[in-house]
C-alpha positions, 0 to 999 in steps of 0.5 A, spaced: 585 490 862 587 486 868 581 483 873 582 481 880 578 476 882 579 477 890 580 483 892 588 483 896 592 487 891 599 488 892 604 493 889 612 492 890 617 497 886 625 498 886 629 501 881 635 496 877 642 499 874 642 495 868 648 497 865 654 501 866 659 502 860 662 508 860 667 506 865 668 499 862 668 501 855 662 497 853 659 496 847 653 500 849 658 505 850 663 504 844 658 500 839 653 501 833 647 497 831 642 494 835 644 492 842 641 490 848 642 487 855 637 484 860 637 484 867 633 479 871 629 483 878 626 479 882 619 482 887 620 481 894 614 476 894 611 473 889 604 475 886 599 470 885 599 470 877 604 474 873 603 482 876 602 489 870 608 491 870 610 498 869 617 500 868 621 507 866 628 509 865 630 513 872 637 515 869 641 516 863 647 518 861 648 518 854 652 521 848 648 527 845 652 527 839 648 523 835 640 522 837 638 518 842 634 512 840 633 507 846 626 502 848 625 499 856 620 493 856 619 488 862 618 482 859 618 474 861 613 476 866 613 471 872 608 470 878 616 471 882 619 477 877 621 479 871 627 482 865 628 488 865 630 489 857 633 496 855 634 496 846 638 502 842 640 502 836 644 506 829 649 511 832 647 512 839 652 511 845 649 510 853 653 510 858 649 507 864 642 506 865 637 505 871 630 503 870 625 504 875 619 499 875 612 497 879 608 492 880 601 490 882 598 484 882 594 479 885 596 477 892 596 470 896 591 472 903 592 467 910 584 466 908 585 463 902 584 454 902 590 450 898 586 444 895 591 442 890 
């Protein structure tokens, strides 16, 4: 569990396409094994300390004649962003994925003292 010690919270959102490799005959489209591509997302403002962070595929276009294996993680997690990372492994062929991802974290308030 993440506790705040004061009580402004803030909660920024977007979406991000992580790759489109249909078009471009990318590996994620014509490759086997494991793969795996990054996408760095920067929030709006920062949060005071590293944000939760909740992050879900929006969109995929995939190959259906094989199974899908795929995970989405956030990870590096920053007070100023994060990577979204998208993994598939075996046969499975992706198009195109976007990912939509939440954050909420603790904000800096005007009422705060900066003593360092």
């Amino acid at each position: 569990m993440k506790t705040f010690r004061t009580h402004p919270i803030g909660i920024d959102q977007g979406e991000t396409v992580l790759f489109s490799d249909f078009s471009n005959g990318g590996e994620m489209w014509t490759g086997n094994g494991p793969r795996e591509r990054r996408s760095p997302v920067k929030f709006s403002q920062p949060f005071r300390s590293a944000p939760v962070i909740q992050i879900g595929v929006s969109l995929w276009d995939v190959d259906t004649s094989s199974a899908l294996r795929a995970e989405v993680q956030a990870e590096e997690i920053t007070a100023e962003g994060f990577t979204a990372v998208f993994r598939t492994w075996s046969d499975t062929k992706i198009a195109r994925i976007r990912a939509s991802w939440t954050a909420i974290g603790e904000v800096a308030h005007e009422d705060d003292w900066d003593i360092s």
